[in-house]
Structure formats: structure tokens, C-alpha cells
VODRENZA-831814 format. One line per field, with one value per residue: residue in one letter; residue number from 1; chain; z, y, x of N, C-alpha, C, O in turn. Coordinates in nm, 2 decimals, padded with zeros to 4 digits, m for minus. Each point is the difference from the previous one (the first is absolute). Example, Ala and Ser with C-alpha at 12.3 -4.5 7.8 and 13.67 -1.06 7.14 Angstrom:
residues 2
residuo: [a	s]
num: [1	2]
cadena: [A	A]
nzz: [00.78	m00.14]
nyy: [m00.57	00.11]
nxx: [01.32	m00.14]
cazz: [00.00	00.00]
cayy: [00.12	00.11]
caxx: [m00.09	00.09]
czz: [00.00	00.08]
cyy: [00.12	00.11]
cxx: [00.09	m00.08]
ozz: [00.07	00.01]
oyy: [00.00	00.11]
oxx: [00.10	00.05]
//
This chain:
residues 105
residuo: [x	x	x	x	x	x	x	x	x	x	x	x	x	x	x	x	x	x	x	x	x	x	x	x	x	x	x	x	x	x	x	x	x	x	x	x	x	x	x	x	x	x	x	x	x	x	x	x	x	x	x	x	x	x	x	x	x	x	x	x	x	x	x	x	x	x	x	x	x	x	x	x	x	x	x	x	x	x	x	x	x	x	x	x	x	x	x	x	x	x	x	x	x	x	x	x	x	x	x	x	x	x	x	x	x]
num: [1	2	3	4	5	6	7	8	9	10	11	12	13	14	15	16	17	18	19	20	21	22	23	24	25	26	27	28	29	30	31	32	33	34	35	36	37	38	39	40	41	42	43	44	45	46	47	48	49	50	51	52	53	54	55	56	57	58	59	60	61	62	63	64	65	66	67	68	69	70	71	72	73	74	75	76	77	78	79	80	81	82	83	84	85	86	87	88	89	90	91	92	93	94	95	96	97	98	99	100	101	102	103	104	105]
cadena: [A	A	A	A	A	A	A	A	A	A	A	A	A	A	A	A	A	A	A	A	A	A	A	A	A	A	A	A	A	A	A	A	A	A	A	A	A	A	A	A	A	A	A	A	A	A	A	A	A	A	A	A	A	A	A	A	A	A	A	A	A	A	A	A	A	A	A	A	A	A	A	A	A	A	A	A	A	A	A	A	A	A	A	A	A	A	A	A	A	A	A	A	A	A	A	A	A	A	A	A	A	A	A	A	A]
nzz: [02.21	00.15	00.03	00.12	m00.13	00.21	00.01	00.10	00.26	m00.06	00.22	m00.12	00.19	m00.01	00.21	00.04	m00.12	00.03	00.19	m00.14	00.07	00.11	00.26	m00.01	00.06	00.24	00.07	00.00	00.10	00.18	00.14	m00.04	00.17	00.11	m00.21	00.25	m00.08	m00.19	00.21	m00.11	00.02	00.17	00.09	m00.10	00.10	00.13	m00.10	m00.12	m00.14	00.11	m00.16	m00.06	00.23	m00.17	00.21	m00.13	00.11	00.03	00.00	00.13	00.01	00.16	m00.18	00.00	m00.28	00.22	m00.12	00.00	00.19	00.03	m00.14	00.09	00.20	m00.05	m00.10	00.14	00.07	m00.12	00.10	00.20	m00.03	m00.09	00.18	m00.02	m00.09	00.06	00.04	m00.04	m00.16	00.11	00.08	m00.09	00.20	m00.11	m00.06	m00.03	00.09	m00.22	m00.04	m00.06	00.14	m00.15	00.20	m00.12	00.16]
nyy: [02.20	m00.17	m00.21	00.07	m00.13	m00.04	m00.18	00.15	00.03	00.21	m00.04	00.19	m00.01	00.17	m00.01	m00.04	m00.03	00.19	m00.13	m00.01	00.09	m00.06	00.09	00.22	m00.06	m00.03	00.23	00.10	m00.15	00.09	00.21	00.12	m00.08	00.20	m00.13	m00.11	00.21	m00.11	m00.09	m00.21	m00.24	m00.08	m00.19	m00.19	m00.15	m00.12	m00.21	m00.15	00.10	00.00	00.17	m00.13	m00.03	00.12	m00.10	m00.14	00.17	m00.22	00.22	m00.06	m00.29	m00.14	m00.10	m00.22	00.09	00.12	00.21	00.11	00.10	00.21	00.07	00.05	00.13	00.17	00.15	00.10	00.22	00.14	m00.10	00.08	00.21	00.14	00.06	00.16	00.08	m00.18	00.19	m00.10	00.16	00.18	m00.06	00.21	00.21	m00.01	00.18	00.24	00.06	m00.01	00.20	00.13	00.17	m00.12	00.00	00.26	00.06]
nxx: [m07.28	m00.04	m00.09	00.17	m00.13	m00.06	m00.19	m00.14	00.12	00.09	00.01	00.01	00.17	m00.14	m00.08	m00.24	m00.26	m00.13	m00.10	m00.22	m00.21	00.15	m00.08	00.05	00.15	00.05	m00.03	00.22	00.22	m00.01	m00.01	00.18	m00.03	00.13	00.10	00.00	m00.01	00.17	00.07	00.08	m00.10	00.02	00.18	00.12	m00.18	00.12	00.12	m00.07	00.11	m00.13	00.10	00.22	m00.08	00.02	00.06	m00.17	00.00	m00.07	m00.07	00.18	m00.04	00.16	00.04	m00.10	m00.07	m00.04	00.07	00.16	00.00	m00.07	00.24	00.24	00.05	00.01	00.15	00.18	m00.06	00.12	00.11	00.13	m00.05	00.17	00.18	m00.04	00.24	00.07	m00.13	00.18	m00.06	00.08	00.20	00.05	00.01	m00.23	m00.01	00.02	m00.24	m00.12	00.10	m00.17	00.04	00.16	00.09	00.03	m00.20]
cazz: [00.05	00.14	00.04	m00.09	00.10	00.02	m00.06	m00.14	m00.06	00.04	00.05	m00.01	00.08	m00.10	00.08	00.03	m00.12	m00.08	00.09	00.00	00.13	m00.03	00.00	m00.07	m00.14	m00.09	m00.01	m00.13	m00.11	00.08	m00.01	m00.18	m00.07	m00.09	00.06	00.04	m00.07	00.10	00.06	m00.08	m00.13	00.09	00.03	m00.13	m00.07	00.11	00.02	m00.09	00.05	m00.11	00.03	00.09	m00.03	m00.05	00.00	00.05	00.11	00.05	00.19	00.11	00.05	00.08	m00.07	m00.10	00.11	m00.01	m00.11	m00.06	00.06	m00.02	m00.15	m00.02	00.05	m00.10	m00.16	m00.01	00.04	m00.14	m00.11	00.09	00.05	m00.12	m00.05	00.08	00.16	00.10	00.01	00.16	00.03	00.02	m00.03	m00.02	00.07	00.04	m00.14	00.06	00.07	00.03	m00.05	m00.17	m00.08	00.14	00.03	m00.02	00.14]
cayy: [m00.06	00.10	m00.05	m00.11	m00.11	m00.02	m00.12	00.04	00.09	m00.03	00.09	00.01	00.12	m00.05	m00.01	m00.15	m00.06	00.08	m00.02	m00.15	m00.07	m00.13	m00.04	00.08	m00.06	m00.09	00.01	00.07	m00.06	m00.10	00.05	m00.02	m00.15	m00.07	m00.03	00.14	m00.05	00.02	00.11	00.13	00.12	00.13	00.16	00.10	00.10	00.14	00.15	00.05	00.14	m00.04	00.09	00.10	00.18	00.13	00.16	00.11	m00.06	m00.02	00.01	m00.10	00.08	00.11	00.14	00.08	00.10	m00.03	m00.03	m00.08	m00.12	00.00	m00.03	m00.13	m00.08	00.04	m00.07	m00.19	m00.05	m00.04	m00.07	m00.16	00.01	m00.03	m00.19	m00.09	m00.08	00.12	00.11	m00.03	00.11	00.08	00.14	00.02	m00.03	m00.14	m00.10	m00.02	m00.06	m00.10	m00.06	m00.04	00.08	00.01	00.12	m00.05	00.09]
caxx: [00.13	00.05	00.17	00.04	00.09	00.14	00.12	00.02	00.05	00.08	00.05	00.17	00.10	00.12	00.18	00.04	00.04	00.13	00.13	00.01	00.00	m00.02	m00.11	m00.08	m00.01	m00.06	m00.16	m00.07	m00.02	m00.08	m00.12	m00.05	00.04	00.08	00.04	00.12	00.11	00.14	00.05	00.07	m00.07	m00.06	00.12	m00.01	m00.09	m00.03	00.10	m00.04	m00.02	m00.09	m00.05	00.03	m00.02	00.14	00.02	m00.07	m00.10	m00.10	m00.06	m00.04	m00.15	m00.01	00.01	m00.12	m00.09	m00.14	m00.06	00.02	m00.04	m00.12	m00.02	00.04	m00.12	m00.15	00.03	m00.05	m00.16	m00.09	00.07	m00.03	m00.16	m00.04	m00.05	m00.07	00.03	m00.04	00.12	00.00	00.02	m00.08	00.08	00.10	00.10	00.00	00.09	00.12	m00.03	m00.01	00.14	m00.04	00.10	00.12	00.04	00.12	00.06]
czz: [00.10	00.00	m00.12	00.10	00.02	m00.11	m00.20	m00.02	00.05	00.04	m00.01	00.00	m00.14	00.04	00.00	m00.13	m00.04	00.06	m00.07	00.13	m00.08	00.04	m00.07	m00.18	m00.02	00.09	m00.13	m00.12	00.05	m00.08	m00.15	m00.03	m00.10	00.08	m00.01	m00.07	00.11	00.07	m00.07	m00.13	00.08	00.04	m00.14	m00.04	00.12	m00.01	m00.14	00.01	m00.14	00.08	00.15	00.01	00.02	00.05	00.11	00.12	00.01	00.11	00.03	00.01	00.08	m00.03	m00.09	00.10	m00.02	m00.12	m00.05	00.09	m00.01	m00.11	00.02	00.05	m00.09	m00.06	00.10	00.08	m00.11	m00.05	00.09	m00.01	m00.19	m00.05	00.14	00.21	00.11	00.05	00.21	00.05	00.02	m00.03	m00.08	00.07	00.06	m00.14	00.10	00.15	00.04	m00.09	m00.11	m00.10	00.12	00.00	m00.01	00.10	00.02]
cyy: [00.10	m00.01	m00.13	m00.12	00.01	m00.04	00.10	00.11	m00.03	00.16	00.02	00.09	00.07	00.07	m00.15	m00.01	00.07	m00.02	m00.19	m00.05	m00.16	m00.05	00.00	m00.03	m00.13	m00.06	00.05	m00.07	m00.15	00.04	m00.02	m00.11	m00.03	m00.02	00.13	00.00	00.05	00.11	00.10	00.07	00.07	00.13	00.02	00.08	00.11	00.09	00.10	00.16	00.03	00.13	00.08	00.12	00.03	00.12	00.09	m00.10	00.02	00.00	m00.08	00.10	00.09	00.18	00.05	00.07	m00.07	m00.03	m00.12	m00.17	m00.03	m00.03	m00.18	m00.09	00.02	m00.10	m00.20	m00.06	00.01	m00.10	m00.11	00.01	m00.08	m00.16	m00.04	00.01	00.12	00.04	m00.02	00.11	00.07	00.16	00.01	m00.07	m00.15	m00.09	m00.02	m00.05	m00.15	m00.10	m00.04	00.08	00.00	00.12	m00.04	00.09	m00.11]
cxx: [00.06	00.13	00.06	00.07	00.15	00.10	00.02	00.02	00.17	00.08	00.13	m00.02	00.12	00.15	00.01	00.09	00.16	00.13	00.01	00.02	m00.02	m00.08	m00.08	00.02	00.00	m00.15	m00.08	m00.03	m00.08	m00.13	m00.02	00.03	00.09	00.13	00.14	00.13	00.09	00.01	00.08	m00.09	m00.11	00.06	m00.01	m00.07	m00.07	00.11	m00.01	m00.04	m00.12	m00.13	00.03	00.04	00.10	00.00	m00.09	m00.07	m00.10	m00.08	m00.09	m00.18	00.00	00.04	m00.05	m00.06	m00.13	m00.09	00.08	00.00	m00.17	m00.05	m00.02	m00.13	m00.15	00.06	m00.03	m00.07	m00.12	00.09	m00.08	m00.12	m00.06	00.05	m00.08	m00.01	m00.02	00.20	00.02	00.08	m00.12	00.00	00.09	00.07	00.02	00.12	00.12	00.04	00.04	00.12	m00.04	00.09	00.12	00.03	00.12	00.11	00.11]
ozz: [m00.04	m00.02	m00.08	00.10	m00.09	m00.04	m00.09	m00.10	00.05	m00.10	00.05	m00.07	m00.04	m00.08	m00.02	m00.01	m00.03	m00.05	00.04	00.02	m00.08	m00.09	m00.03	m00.08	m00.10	00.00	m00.04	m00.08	m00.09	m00.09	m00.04	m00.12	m00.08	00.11	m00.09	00.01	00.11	m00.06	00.02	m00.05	m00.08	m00.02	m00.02	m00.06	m00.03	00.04	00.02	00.09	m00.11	00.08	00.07	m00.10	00.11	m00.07	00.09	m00.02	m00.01	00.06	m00.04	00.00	m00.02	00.08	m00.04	00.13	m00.09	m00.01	m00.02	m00.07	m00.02	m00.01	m00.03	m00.07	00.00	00.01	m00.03	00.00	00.02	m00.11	m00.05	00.01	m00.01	m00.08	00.05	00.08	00.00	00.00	00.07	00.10	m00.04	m00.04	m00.01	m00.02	00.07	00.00	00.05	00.03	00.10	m00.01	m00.03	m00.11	00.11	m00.10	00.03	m00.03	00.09]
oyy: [00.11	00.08	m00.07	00.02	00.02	00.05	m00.04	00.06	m00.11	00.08	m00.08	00.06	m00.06	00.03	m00.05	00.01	m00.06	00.04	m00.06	m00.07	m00.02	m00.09	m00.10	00.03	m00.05	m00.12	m00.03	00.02	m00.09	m00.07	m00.07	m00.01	m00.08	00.04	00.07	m00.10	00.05	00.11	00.13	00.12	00.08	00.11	00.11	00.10	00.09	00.12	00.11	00.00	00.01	m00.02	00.08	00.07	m00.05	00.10	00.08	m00.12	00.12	m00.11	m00.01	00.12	00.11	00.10	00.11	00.00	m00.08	m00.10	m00.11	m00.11	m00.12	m00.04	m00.07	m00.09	m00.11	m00.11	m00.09	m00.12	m00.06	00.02	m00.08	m00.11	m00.09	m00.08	m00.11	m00.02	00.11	m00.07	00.04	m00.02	m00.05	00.07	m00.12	m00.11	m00.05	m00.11	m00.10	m00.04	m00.05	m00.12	m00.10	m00.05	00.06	00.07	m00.11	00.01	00.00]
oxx: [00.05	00.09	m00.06	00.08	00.08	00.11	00.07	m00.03	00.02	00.02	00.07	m00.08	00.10	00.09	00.12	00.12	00.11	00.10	00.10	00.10	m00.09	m00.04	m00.07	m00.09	m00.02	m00.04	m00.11	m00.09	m00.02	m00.05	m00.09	00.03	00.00	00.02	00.04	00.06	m00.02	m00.03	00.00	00.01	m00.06	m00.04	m00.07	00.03	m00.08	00.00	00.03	m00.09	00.06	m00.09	m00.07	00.05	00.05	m00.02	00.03	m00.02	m00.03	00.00	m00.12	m00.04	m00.07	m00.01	00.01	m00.01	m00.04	m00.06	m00.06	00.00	m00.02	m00.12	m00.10	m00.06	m00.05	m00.04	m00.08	m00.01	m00.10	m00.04	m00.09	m00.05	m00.09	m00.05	00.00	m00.08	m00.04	00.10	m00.09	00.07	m00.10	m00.09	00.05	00.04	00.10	00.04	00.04	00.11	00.05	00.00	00.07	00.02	m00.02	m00.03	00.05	00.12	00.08]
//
């Protein structure tokens, strides 16, 4: 298994989902076949702060260092290579490149 058809995966940006872009949810709820609930129990449950971070910050990919960008890439090019798919990255610097991790400059 190389690739997976179009019609059975579904791509989300998660600045889209985490802002409840309205297009975008109700594709999402197109794609899983169910049905979309109210505009408001969406805002409800996106505004929900549910494991949010307190305090300490977290560095934008562009500030990790090399090992640790080079970790990230091994650890999920074995994870993509071990179900199956193929990784449409080549390098590390291709993750951030290609806008798969946002830069938060």
C-alpha cells in the first residue's frame, strides 16, 4: 500500500480547525458521515481549554535544534514507513519547508 485514495483521507490544518473555520467543519463532518451539530456546540467545544499550557512556552520548529528536528523526522518516517505509506518528505528540512509543522516567526 503506496498511497491511500483521495476520497479516504481527509487533510486539517490545525490553525484552520483550532480558529472553527466553518468551511472546514462542515467538510469534516461531510467526510465522516455524520451529521454537523449547532454552530454553538462547536464554539463550545473548541473554546474549551482542555490541556492547556500554563506558563511555560513551547519553540516553534524553527528553533529546535538539528537533533532534535532530525529526532522528530526518524521517529515519523518509521511510524509512516511501518503502517504502510510512503513519507512525501525527503529530508528533515523538507517538514518545515513544505508548511507540515507552522512556523510560529
Amino acid at each position: 500500500m503506496n498511497s491511500i485514495a483521495r476520497d479516504q483521507w481527509f487533510e486539517i490544518r490545525c490553525e484552520r480547525l483550532f480558529k472553527c473555520d466553518a468551511e472546514l467543519m462542515e467538510r469534516l463532518f461531510e467526510f465522516v458521515a455524520v451529521e454537523r451539530p449547532s454552530s454553538e456546540a462547536i464554539e463550545r467545544v473548541m473554546k474549551a481549554r482542555i490541556n492547556a499550557q500554563r506558563g511555560a512556552r513551547f519553540e516553534s520548529f524553527s528553533e529546535w535544534s538539528d537533533v532534535q528536528k532530525n529526532t522528530l523526522y526518524e521517529l515519523a518516517k518509521r511510524e509512516i514507513d511501518d503502517l504502510g505509506y510512503s513519507a512525501s518528505f525527503a529530508q528533515p528540512s523538507d517538514i518545515e519547508q513544505r508548511g507540515y509543522i507552522p512556523s510560529n516567526d
